[in-house]
TORKOL-4160 file (C-alpha; in steps of 0.2 Angstrom, whole numbers, padded with zeros to 4 digits, m for minus):
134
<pt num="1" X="0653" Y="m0164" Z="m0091"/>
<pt num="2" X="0637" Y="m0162" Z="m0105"/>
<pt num="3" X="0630" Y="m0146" Z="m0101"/>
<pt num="4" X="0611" Y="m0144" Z="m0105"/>
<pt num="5" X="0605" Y="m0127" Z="m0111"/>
<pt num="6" X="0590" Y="m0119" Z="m0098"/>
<pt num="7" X="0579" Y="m0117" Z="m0110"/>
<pt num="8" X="0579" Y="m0137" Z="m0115"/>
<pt num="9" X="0578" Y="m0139" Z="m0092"/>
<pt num="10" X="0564" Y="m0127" Z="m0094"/>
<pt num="11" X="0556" Y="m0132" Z="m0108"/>
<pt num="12" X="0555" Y="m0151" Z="m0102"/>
<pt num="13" X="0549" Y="m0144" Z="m0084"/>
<pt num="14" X="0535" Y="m0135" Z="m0093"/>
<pt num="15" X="0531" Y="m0154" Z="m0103"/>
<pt num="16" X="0531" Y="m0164" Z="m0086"/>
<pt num="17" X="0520" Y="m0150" Z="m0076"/>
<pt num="18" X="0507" Y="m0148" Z="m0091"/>
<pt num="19" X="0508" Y="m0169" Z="m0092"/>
<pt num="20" X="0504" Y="m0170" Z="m0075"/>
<pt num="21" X="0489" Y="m0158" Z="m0075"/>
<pt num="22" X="0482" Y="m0167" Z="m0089"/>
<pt num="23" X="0473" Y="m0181" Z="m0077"/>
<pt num="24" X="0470" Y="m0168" Z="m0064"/>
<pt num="25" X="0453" Y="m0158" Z="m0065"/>
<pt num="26" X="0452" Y="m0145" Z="m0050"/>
<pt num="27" X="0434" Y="m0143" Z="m0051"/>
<pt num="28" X="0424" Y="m0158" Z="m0042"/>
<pt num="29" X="0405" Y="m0160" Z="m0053"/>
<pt num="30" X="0391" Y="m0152" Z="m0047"/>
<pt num="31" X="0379" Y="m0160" Z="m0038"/>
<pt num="32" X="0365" Y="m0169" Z="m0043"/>
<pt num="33" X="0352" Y="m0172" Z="m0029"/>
<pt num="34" X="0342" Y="m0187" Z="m0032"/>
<pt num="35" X="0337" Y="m0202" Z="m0023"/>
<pt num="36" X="0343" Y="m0219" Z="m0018"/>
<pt num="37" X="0334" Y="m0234" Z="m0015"/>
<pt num="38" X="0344" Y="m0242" Z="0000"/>
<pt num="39" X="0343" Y="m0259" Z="0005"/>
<pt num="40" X="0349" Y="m0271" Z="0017"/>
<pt num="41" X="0354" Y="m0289" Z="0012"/>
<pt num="42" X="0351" Y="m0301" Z="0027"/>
<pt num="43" X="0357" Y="m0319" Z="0028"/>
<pt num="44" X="0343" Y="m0324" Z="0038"/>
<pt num="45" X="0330" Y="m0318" Z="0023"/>
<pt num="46" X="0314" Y="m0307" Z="0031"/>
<pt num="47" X="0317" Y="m0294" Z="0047"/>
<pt num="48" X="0308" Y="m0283" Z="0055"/>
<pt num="49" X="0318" Y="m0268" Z="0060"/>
<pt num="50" X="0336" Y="m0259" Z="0057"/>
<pt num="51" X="0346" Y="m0244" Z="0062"/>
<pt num="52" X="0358" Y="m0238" Z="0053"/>
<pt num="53" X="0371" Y="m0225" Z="0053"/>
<pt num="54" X="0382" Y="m0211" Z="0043"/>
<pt num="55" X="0396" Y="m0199" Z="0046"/>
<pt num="56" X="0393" Y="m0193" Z="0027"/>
<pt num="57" X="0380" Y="m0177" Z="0026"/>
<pt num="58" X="0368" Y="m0176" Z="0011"/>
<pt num="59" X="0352" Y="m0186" Z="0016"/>
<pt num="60" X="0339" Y="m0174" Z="0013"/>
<pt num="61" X="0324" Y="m0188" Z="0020"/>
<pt num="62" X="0319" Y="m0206" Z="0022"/>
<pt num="63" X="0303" Y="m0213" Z="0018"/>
<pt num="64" X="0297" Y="m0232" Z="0015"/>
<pt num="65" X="0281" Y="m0238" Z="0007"/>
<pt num="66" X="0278" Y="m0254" Z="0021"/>
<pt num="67" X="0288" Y="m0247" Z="0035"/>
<pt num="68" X="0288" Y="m0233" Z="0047"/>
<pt num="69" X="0308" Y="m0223" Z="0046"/>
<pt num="70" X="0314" Y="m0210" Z="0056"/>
<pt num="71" X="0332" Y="m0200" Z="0052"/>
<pt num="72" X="0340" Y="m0190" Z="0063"/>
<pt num="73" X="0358" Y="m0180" Z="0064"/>
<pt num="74" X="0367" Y="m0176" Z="0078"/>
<pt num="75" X="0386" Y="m0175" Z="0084"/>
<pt num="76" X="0390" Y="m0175" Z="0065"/>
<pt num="77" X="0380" Y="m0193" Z="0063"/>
<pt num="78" X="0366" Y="m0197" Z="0054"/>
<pt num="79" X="0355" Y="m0211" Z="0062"/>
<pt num="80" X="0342" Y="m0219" Z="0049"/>
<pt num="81" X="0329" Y="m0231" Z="0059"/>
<pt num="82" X="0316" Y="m0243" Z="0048"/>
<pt num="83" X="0302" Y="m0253" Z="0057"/>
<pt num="84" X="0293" Y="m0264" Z="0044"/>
<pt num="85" X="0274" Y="m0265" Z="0048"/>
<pt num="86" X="0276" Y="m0284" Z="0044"/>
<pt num="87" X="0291" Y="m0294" Z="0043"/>
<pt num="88" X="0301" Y="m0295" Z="0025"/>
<pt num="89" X="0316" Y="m0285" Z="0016"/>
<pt num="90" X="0321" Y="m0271" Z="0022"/>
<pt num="91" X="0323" Y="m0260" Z="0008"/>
<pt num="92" X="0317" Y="m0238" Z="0010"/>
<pt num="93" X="0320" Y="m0224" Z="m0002"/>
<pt num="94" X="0334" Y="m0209" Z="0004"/>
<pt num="95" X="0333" Y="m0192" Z="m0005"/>
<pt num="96" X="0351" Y="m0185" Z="m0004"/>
<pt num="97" X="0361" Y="m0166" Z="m0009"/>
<pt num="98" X="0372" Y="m0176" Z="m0020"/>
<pt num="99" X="0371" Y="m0194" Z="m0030"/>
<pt num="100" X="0392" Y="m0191" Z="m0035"/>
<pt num="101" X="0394" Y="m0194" Z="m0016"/>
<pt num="102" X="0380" Y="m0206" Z="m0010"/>
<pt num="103" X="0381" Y="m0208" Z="0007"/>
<pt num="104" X="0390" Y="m0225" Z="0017"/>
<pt num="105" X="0378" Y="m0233" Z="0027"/>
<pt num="106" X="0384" Y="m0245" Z="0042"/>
<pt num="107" X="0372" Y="m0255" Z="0050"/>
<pt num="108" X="0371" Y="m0254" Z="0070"/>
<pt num="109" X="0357" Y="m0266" Z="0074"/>
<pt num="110" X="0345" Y="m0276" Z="0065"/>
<pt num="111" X="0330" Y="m0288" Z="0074"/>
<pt num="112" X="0323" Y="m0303" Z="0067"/>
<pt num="113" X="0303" Y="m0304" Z="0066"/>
<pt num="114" X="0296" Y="m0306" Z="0081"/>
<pt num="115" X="0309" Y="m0289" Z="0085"/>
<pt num="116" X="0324" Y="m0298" Z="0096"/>
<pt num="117" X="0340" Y="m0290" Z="0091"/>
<pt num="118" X="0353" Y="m0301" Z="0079"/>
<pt num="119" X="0368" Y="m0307" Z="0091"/>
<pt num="120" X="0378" Y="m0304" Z="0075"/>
<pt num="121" X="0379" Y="m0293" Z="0058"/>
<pt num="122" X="0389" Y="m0303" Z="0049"/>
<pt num="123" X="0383" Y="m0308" Z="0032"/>
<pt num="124" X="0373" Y="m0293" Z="0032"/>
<pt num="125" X="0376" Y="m0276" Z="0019"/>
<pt num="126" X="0369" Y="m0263" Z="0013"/>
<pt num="127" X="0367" Y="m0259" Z="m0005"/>
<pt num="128" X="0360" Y="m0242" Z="m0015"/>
<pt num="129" X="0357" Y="m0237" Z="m0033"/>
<pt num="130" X="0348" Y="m0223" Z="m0039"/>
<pt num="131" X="0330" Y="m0222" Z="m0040"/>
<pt num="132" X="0324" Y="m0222" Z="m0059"/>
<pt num="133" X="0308" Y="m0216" Z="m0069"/>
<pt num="134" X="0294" Y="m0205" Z="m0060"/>
């Protein structure tokens, strides 16, 4: 039987410990509040009204330049609603607590032109990418 000094098990326990730390950084980034220009890609081109939701926390507010929005939080959801003053993309502006973790946006409803509900979301998604310059 080869016997193995314990310093050489110690000293290769020591390697594989300090090896495995080396990918691992304990302290998550600091946050960077910004904000995100959100849209909604639709397979039936213009709308004229979604609601969307969140478990994720962060959004700060909503606005839109050509739509009313409204956000809301309760029972640990977040609830963003967008009517378009005239029917076309529906895209809005989010300011959230943290661009490292953007928030996951499902979409509940949306409703064609003339405002009658979609019978189906499929197709649809939601992108976001941060808002740049001033």
């Amino acid at each position: 039987m080869i016997r193995i000094p314990k310093t050489v098990i110690a000293l290769a326990l020591l390697a594989t410990l300090g090896l495995a730390a080396c990918g691992d950084d304990p302290t998550p980034p600091a946050p960077l509040p910004g904000d995100l220009w959100v849209a909604v890609a639709s397979p039936n081109g213009v709308e004229g009204a979604t609601v969307l939701e969140t478990a994720d926390a962060g959004i700060v507010a909503v606005s839109a330049e050509e739509a009313q929005v409204f956000h809301w939080r309760a029972g640990g959801l977040s609830r963003v609603v967008v009517l378009l003053d005239q029917p076309g993309e529906l895209r809005f502006r989010v300011s959230v607590e943290d661009l490292n973790r953007p928030p996951r946006l499902r979409i509940v409803e949306v409703a064609d032109p003339s405002n009658a509900l979609r019978a189906s979301l499929a197709r649809y998604s939601v992108t976001s990418q941060p808002v740049t310059g001033a």
